[in-house]
C-alpha positions, 0 to 999 in steps of 0.5 A: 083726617089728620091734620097737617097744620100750616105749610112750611117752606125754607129758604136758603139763608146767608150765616157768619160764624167764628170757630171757637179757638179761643173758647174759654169761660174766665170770667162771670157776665152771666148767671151761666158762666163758672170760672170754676166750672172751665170749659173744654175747648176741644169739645166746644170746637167739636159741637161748633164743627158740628153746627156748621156742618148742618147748615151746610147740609141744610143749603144755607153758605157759611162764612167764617170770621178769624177768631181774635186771641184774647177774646174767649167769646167772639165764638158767639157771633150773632152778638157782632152785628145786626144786618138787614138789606146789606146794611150793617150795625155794629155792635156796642157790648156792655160789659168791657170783656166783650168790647173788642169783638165789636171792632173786629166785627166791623173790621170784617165787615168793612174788608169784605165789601158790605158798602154800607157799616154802621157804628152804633151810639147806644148799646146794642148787642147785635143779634143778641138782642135784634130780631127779625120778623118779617118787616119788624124788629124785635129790639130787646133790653134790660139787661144788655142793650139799650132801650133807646136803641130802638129808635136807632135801628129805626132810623139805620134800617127803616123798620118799625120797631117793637121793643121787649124788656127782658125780665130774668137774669137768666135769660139776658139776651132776646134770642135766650128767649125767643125764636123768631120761626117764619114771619108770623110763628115764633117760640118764647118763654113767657115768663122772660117777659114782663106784661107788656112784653108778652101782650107785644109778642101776641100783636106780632105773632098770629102763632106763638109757640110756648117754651117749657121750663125745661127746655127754656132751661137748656137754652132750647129757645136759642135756635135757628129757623129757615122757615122749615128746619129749626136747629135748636139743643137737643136737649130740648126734646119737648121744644122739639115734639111742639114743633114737629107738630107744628110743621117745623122740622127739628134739627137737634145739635148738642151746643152743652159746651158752649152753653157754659158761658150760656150761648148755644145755636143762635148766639154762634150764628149771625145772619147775613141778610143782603140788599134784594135784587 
């Protein structure tokens, strides 16, 4: 008898996105970014196109941000804001190259009718570093954000949080290294993690996928999940066969231009969770 694993179903999400007009890789924040090593815009554009187009195809509504000239990185949306429940906190950048992207996040947010805008007084990274799962957040830190922006996101969304320190460079942002799948299913990439960390996501998670190195290495774990289909690199191919195999249904797009300044699927989509009926 084969088994089928655990049902799977997808639910029709809200994603804000920024078009890559202004992509380029000027300047080094992370260990993927090469100055020397430029990016083709019109590629980036084109994958980013190609991104959206499978969300579309997939049910979810898109909705697009006007990218700011001068902001070569405001293309990598989930790091403008965290939304729960129609609230909205702003993000903070650490780096002073990404910091006007906050403002303009907000300015959309507060121009588009969300009622309630939070501006954040630790760093935080958006959904760079904050993730969903389930009634939890996931809270990131170390190398961008602020520990002590956990107990801020507890207070705007009133939702324990669980913080994760984030220990290889290479992997600077929570949504690098972990993909929230459903409520109890996430994928990961243990040794971004320290001990404590990795015994978290365990408490958290009743089904935790592992990452390869060689997947974790294109930037497999920076995907999108609806509870169903997961859009993650298609580079990512053995990432790809673990969850087929676990219900899930892969749904690959090439982001390689995007990953010069080291973002990929997730970091080019922001969830836009409204208040429940």
């Amino acid at each position: 008898m084969t088994n089928l694993g655990p049902r799977r179903a997808a639910t029709g999400r809200s994603y804000l996105m920024c078009p890559p007009a202004h992509f380029a890789v000027t300047y080094a924040i992370n260990p993927w970014m090469r100055p020397d090593q430029p990016a083709d815009a019109g590629l980036a554009m084109l994958q980013w196109e190609r991104l959206r187009t499978a969300y579309l195809g997939l049910g979810h509504e898109v909705r697009v941000i006007d990218p700011v000239p001068g902001l070569p990185d405001m293309v990598f949306a989930a790091n403008g804001a965290t939304v729960v429940g129609g609230t909205v906190l702003g993000a903070r950048f650490r780096h002073p190259q990404r910091s006007a992207e906050a403002w303009a996040y907000l300015d959309w947010f507060r121009t588009n009718g969300w009622p309630e805008v939070r501006v954040p007084g630790y760093y935080n990274e958006g959904e760079g570093d904050i993730l969903v799962a389930g009634q939890t957040l996931l809270a990131g830190y170390g190398f961008r954000s602020d520990q002590r922006a956990a107990s801020e996101l507890a207070a705007v969304f009133g939702m324990p949080v669980v913080s994760l320190r984030l220990v290889d460079p290479r992997f600077y942002h929570l949504d690098t290294a972990l993909c929230v799948l459903d409520s109890a299913t996430a994928m990961y990439y243990p040794a971004a993690f320290d001990d404590a960390g990795r015994a978290a996501l365990g408490s958290v998670f009743p089904e935790l996928i592992e990452a390869k190195d060689e997947d974790a290495e294109v930037l497999g774990l920076n995907a999108v999940s609806d509870g169903y289909h997961v859009v993650l690199a298609a580079q990512a191919a053995g990432l790809a066969r673990q969850l087929c195999a676990r219900g899930f249904a892969p749904v690959p797009v090439d982001m390689s231009e995007l990953l010069k300044a080291g973002g990929g699927a997730k970091c080019c989509t922001l969830e836009l969770r409204p208040a429940r009926p």
